[in-house]
C-alpha positions in Angstrom: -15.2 -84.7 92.5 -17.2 -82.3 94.2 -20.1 -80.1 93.8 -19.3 -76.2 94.1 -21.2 -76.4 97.8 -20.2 -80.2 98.8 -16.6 -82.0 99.7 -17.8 -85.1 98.8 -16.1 -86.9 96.2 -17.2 -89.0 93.2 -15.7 -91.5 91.7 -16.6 -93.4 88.5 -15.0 -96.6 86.5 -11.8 -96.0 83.6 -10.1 -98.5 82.2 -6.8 -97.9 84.5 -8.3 -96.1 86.7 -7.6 -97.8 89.5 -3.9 -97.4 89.3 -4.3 -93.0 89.0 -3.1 -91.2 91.5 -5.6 -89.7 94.2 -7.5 -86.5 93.1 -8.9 -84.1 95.7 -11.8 -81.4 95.3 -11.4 -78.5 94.4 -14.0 -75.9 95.6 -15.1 -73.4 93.1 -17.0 -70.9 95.4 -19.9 -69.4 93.8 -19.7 -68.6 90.4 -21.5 -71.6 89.4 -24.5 -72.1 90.9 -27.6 -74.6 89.8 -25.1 -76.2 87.5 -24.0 -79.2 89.1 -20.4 -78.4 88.0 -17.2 -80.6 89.8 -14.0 -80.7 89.7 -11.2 -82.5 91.3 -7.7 -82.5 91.1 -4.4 -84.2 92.0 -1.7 -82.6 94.5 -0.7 -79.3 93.5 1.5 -76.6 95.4 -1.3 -73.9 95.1 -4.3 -73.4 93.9 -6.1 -69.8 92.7 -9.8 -69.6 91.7 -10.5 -66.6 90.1 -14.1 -65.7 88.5 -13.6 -64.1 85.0 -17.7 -63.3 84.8 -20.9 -65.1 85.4 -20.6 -68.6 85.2 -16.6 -68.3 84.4 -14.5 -69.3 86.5 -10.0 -69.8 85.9 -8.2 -72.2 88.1 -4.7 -72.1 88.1 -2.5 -75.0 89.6 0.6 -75.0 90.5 2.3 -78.4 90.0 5.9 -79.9 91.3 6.8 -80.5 87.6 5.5 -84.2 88.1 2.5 -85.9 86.5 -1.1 -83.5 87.1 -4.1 -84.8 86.6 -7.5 -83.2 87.2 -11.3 -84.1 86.0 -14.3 -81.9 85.7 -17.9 -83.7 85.7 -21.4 -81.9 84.8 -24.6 -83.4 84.7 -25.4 -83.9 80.9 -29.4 -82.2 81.5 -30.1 -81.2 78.1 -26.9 -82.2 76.4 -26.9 -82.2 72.4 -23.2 -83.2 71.7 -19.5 -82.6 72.3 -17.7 -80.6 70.0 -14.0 -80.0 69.7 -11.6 -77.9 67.2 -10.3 -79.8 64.4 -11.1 -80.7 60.5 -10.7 -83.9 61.3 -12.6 -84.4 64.9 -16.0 -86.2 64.9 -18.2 -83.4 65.6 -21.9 -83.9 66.6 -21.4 -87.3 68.8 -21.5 -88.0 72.8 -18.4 -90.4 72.9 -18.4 -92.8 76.3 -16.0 -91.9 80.0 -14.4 -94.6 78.7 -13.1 -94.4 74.9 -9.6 -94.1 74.6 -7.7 -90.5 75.3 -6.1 -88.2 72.7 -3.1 -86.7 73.3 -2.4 -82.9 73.0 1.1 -80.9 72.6 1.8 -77.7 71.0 2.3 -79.4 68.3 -0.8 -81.4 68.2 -4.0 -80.0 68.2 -6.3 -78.1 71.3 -7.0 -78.7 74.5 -10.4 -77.4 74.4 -13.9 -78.2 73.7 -17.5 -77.6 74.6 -20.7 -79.5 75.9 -23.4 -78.1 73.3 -27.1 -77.8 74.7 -30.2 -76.8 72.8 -30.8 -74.5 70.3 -26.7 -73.3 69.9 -26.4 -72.7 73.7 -23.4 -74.3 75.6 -23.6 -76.5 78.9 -19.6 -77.0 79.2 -16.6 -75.2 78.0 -13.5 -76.1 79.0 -9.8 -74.9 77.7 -6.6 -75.7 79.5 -3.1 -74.1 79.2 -0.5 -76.5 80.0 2.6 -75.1 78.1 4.4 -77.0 76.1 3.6 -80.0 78.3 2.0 -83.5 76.5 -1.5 -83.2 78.0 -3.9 -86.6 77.6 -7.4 -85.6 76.9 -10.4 -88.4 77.7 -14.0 -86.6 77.6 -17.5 -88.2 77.4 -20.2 -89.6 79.1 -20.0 -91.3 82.3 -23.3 -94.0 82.2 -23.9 -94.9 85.3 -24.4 -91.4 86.3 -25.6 -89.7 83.0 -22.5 -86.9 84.3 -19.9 -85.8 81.3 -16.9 -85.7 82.6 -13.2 -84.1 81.2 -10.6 -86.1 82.3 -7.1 -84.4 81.8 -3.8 -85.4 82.6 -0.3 -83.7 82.0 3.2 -85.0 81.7 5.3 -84.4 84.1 8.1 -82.0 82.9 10.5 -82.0 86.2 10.6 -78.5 86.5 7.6 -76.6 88.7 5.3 -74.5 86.7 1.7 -73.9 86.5 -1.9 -75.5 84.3 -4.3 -73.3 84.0 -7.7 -74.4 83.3 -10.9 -72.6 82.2 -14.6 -73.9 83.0 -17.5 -71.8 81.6 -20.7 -72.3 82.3 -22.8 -69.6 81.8 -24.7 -70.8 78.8 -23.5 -68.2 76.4 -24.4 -69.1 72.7 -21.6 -71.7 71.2 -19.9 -69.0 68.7 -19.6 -66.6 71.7 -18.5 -68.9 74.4 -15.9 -70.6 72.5 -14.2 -67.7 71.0 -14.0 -66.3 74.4 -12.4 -69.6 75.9 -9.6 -69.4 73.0 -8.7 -66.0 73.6 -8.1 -66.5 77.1 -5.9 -69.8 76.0 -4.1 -67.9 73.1 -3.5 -64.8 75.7 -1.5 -61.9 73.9 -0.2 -64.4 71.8 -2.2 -65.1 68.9 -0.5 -65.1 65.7 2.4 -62.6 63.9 0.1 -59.7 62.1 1.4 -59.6 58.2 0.1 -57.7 55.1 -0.7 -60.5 52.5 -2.1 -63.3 55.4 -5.2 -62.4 54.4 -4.9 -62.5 50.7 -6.1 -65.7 48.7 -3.0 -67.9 47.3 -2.6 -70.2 44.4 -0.9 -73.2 45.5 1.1 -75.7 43.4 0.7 -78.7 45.1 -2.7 -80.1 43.7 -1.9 -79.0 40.1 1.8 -79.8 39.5 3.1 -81.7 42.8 7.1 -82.5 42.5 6.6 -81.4 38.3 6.4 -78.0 39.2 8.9 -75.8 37.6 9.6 -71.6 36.8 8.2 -71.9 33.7 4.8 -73.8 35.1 4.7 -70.9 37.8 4.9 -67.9 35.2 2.3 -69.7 33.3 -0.2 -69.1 36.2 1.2 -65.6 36.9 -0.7 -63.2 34.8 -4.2 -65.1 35.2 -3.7 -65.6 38.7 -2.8 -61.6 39.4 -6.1 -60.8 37.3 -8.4 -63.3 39.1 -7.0 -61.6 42.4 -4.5 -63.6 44.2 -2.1 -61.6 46.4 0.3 -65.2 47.2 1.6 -67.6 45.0 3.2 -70.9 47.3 5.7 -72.8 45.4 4.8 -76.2 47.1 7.4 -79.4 47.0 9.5 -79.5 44.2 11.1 -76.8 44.0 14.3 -78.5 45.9 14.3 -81.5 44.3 14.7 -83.3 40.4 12.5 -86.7 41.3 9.0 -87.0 41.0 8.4 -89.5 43.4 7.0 -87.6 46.5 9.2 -88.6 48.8 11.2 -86.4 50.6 14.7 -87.8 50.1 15.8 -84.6 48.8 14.7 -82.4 52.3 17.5 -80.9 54.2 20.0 -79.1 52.1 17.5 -76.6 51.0 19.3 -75.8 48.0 17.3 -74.8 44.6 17.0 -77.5 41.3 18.9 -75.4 38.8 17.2 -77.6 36.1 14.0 -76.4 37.2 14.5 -72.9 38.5 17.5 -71.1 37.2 16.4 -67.9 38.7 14.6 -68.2 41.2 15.2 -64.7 42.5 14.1 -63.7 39.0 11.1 -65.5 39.4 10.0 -64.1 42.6 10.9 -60.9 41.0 8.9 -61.3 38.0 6.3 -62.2 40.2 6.2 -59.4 42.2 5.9 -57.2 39.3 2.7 -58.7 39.0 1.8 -57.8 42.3 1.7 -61.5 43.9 4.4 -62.6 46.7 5.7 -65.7 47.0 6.1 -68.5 50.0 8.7 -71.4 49.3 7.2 -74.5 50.8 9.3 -76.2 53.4 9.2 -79.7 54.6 10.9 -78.2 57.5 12.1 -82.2 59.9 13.0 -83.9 57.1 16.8 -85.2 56.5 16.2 -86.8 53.3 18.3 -90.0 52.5 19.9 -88.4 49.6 20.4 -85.3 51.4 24.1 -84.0 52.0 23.4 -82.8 54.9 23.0 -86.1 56.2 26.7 -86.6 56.3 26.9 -83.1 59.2 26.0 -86.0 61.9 23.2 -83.8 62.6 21.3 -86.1 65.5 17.9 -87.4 64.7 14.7 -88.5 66.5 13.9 -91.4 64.1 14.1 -93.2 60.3 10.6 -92.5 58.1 12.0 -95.3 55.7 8.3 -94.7 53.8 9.1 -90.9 53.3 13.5 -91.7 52.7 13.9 -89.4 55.5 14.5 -89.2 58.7 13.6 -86.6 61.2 15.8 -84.0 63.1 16.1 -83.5 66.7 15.2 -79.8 67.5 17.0 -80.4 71.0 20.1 -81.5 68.5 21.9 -77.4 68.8 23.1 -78.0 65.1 20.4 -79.5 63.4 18.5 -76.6 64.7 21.0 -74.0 63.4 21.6 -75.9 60.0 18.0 -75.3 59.5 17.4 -71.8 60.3 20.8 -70.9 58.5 19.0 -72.4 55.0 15.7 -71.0 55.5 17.3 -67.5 56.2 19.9 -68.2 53.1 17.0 -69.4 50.6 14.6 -66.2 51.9 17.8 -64.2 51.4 18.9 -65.0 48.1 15.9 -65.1 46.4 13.4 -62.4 48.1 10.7 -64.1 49.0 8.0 -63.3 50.9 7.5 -65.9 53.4 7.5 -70.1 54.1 5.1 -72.9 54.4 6.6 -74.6 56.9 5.4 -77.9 56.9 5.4 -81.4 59.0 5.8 -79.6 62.3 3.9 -82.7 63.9 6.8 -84.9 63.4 9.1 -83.1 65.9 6.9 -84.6 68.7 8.5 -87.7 70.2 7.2 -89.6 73.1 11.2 -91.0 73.3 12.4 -87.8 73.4 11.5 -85.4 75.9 12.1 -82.0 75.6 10.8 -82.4 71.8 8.3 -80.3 71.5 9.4 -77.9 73.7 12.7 -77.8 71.4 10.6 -77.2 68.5 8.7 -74.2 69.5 12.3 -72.6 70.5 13.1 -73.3 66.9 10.4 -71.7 65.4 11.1 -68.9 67.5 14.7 -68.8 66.2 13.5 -69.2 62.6 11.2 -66.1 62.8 13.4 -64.2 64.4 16.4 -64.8 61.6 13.7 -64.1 58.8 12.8 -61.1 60.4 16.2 -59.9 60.9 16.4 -59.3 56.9 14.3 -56.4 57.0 10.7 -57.4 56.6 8.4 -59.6 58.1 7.7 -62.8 56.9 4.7 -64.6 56.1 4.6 -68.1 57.7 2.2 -71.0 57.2 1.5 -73.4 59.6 -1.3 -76.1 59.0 -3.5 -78.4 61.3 -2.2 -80.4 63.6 0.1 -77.5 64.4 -2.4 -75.0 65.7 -2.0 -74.9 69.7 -1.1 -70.9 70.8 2.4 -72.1 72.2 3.5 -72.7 68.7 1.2 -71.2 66.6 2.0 -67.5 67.5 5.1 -67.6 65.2 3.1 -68.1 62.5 1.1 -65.5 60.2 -1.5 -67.7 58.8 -3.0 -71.3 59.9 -4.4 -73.8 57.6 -6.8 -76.4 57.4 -5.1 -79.5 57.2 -4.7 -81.4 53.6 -8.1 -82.4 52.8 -8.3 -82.4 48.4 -11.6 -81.9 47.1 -13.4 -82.3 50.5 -15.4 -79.0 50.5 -17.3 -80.0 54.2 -13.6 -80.7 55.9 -12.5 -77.4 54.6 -15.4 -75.7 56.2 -15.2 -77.8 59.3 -11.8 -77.3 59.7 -11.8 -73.0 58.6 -15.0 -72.2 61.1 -13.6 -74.4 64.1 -10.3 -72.8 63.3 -11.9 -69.0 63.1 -13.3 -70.0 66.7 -10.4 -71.8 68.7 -7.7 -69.1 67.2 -9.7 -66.4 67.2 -8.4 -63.1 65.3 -5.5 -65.5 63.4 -6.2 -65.6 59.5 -7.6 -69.5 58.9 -6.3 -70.2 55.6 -8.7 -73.7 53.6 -6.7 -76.4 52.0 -5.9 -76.0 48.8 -9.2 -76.0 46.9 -9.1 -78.4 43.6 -12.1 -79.8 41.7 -11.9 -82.5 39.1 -11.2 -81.9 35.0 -15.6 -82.5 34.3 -16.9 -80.3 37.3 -19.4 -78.0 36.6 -19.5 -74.2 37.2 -21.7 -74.8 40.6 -19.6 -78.0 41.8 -16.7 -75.4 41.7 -18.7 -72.3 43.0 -19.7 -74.7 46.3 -16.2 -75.6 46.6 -15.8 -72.0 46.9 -18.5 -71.0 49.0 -17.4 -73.8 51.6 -14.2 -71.6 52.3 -16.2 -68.4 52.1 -15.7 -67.5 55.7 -12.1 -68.4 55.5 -9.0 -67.0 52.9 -9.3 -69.3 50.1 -6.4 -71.0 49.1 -7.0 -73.1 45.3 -4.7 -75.2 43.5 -5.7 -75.8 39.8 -3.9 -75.1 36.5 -5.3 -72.0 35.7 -3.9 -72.2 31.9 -6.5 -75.5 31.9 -9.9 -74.9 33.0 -12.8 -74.4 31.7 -14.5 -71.0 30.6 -17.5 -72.1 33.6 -14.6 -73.3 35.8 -12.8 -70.2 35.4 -16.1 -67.7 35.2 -17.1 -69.2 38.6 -13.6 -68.9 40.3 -13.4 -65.3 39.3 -17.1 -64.6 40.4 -16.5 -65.9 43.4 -12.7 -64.4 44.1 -14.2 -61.0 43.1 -17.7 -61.6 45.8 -14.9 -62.3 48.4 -12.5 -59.9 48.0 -14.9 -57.6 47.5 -16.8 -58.4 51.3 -13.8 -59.9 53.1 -13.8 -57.3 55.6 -17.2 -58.5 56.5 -16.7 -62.6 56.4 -13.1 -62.3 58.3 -13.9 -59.7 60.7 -17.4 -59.5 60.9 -19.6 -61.3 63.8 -19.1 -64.9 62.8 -22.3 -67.1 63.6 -21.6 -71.0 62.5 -25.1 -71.9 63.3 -25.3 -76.0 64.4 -22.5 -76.7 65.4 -24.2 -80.8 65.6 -25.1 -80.7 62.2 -21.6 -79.7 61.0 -22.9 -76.0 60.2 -25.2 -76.1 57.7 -26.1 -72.1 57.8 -22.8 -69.9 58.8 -23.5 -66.1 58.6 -21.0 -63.2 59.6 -23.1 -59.5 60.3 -21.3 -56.5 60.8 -23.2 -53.0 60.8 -26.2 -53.6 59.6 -24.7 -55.7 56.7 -25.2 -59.8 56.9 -23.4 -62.6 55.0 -25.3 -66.0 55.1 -23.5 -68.8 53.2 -26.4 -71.9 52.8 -24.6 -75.4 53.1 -28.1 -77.9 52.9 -31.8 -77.5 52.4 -32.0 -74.8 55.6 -34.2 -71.8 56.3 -32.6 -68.5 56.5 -33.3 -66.2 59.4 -34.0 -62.4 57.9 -32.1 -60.3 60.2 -33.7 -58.8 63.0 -33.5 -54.8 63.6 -32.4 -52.0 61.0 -30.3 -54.2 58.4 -29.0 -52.4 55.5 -28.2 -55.4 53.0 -28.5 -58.9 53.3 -26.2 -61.6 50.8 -27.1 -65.2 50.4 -24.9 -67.6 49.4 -26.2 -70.7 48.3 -23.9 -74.8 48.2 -26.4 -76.3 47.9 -28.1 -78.0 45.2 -31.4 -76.6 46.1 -32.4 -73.2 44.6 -35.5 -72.5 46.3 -34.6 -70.7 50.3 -37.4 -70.4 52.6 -36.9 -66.8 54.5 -38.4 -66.4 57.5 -38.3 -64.8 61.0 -38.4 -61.3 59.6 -40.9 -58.4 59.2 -42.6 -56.7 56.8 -40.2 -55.2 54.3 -39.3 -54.1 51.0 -35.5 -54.3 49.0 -33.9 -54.9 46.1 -33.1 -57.8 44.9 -30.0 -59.0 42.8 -29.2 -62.9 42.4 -26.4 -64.4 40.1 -25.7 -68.2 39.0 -22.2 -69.8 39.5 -20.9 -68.1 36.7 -21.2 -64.6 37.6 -24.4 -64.2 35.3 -27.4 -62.2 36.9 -30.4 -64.3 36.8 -32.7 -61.3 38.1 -33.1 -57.9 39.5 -35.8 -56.1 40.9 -37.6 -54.9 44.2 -39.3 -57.8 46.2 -41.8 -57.0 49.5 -41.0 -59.6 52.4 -44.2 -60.2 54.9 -44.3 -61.4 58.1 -44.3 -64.8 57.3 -42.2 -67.5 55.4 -41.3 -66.0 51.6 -39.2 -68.6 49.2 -36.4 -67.0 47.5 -34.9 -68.4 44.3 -31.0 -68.2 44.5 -29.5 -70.6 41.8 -27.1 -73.7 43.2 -23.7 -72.3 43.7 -25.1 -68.8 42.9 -25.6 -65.6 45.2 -28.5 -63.5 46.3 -28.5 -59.8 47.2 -31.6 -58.2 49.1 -31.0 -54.3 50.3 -33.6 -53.1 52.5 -35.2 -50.0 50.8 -38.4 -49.4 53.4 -39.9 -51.1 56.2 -43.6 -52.5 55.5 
């Protein structure tokens, strides 16, 4: 490695390091300086540095379309913990130089991530473009040195091409550094703009699983329009008569007469009620019992668990067999879009050229669906998520998490800021038969900043299940513009975001996770709402001036617990917001 102003280079122990391939330094003139910042890199045909702003720097390398490798090292002075993007990623740790690498495709998560210092600042943050290249990700703590160092290396491909890698370290704040660092990864190329992406859905999945029928669809239809849903997803089940969630059925895409009869009818009766609908798609599958399986489609492997196997997207047939049913099915019965889902499985380490082949059949898929006239809404879910892929779709989702309110907020908030401006859809949201009003209103409130997607029978729920899930539906429908398009602000990233806020003139959103002060805002606000999951109802407010504003607060349910005018001093002032309930304060006078 070497240090923007020295040659010399550093080298540290990995398990197999030995056997790596030599890596050279790579000077990154000035636009670092005092940070210590290194980076090294194997053999390239060219290399440009280019500075993007203080403390940013892009390197682009261009490779011989064999193996790359490069590693960046910063000393770790003040270093809180190393976050990456994901619902699933262990957030708020400092892993070791030398625990074991993760593997990133365009099918499979980010390659991204950022060294978090004090007080929501950022040391480190790092994004790299490498196509649809497999890209292995090590990153942590080097011990004898105290250094953290990213370690990157990319698959050869055979063909010449280019990586691109950011490094940022001008210590912006964490929301505003990484949201920068993904929209120089995503490019032009974020998502596919649709009316309805940003609409809450009613899901089957939870609620009726392979069961689901027309008749237990229409059931939800007229509750589900007046609650506010704009997108009803008819999840697995649809395509099949078994109940035994496998996917031995996937591949013919062909309706379950028994089950639908008219399922254009459905989708029309549906959109009388003003909701669209999305068929859900378990797009690799070649299910054993699956005519298609006689077409001698070719396949990457056998999922004997799932009684499917999985298609080759390099395979030219299998790739037009699919897209001819997902047009066909979209065709005949009008729908509005697809959850295409599985995408993961089209990544074979046996099969290169995989993943590659799979974005070009996404492309091809989209661009059949659009050909009928309209565009089509798409879901894709996490792990699918990287720019390459994810650009074909309309909406992303957090990946299947049931009844873990903290994953779906995890997952929505990392999501807003790796794929910024792309609608980050939670996981279905379900609660159990027993849970109260303010169990289901933080369920709720964990997804605020995101477009809530639920899956319970609404015909079945409780008077304070469903008060609270049409309080809540109404309070974001009612501010979305401001919580998906306001300034987002997750605030501790290390404590998996206990306070998230999103501000956008004069108006501020704070959603309370855990038994945290909240910040008044600072300037001219206008109105200020509190959300509160936790089970705490007193809220210390602080930081703000002297002031006076009206005051609204509801429970779970929707019922107003108080309203009046309050006077805020200087100092701390405790605010009683019930658990699962909502606060409004707006500002009347200063002092």
């Amino acid at each position: 490695m070497t240090d923007v102003a020295s040659p010399s280079t550093v080298t540290f122990w990995l398990p197999g390091r030995s056997q790596a391939p030599p890596e050279t330094p790579v000077v990154l003139h000035g636009g670092h300086p005092g940070t210590g910042l290194r980076l090294q890199a194997t053999r390239s045909t060219a290399t440009r540095v280019r500075e993007l702003g203080e403390g940013v720097s892009e390197v682009v390398f261009g490779t011989h379309g064999e193996p790359f490798s490069l590693t960046v090292a910063i000393p770790a002075t003040d270093t809180v913990a190393w976050w990456r993007p994901g619902s699933t990623v262990r957030d708020a740790t400092i892993p070791p130089s030398w625990a074991g690498p993760e593997d990133v495709t365009a099918l499979r998560g980010l390659p991204l991530g950022a060294l978090l210092a004090p007080r929501d600042a950022t040391r480190l943050v790092y994004a790299l473009d490498a196509g649809t290249s497999v890209t292995s990700v090590r990153a942590g703590l080097v011990e004898e040195t105290a250094d953290f160092a990213i370690m990157v290396t990319v698959d050869g491909s055979g063909i010449p091409g280019e990586v691109r890698l950011l490094l940022d370290t001008s210590g912006r704040p964490f929301p505003e550094a990484v949201a920068a660092a993904g929209h120089w990864l995503q490019g032009e190329h974020g998502h596919r703009a649709v009316p309805g992406a940003e609409d809450p859905v009613l899901c089957t999945w939870y609620f009726a699983h392979q069961h689901v029928t027309a008749d237990a669809v229409l059931a939800q239809a007229d509750r589900a329009a007046a609650m506010g849903f704009g997108t009803l997803i008819v999840d697995d089940g649809w395509q099949t008569t078994s109940h035994g969630r496998g996917y031995g059925s996937c591949g013919d895409w062909e309706i379950a007469q028994e089950k639908f009869p008219d399922a254009a009818g459905l989708v029309e009766a549906l959109h009388d009620r003003g909701l669209r609908t999305m068929w859900w798609i378990g797009t690799p599958f070649l299910g054993h019992q699956a005519k298609a399986r006689n077409l001698g489609f070719s396949t990457l492997r056998d999922k004997p668990e799932l009684q499917a196997q999985v298609l080759d997207p390099r395979d030219p047939a299998a790739r037009a067999h699919l897209a001819e049913r997902l047009e066909e099915i979209m065709a005949r019965t009008a729908a509005d879009g697809l959850k295409l889902d599985f995408l993961e499985e089209f990544e074979d380490k046996a099969a290169p050229g995989s993943v590659a082949a799979a974005v070009d059949t996404m492309a091809e898929i989209v661009s059949r669906l659009r050909a009928l006239g309209r565009e089509p809404l798409i879901e894709f879910r996490e792990p699918y998520v990287h720019p390459a892929v994810g650009r074909y779709a309309s909406m992303i989702r957090v990946g299947d998490c049931p009844l873990n309110a903290l994953q779906n907020r995890i997952g929505i908030l990392d999501l807003r800021l790796a794929r910024p401006g792309t609608p980050i859809h939670s996981d279905p949201i379900m609660w159990a038969e027993g849970d109260s009003a303010e169990r289901v209103a933080h369920h709720l409130i964990n997804s605020l900043l995101g477009v809530p997607q639920v899956s319970v029978d609404l015909t079945r729920l409780t008077d304070d299940q469903s008060d609270a899930l049409t309080f809540w539906l109404g309070v974001w429908r009612g501010h979305r513009d401001l919580l998906l398009h306001g300034r987002l602000t997750p605030e501790r990233p290390d404590l998996l975001y206990p306070v998230v806020r999103a501000d956008e003139d004069g108006r501020h959103f704070v959603a309370r996770y855990a038994p945290h002060a909240i910040r008044i805002p600072q300037g001219e606000w206008t109105e200020l709402l509190v959300a509160n999951a936790d089970d705490s109802a007193p809220i210390l407010l602080n930081e703000g001036g002297d002031l006076r504003a009206d005051l609204e607060t509801w429970d779970a349910r929707g019922r107003r617990t108080a309203v009046g005018e309050i006077a805020l001093t200087a100092g701390p002032h405790v605010l009683a917001v019930p658990s699962g309930g909502l606060a409004r304060l707006r500002r009347t006078s200063a002092g």
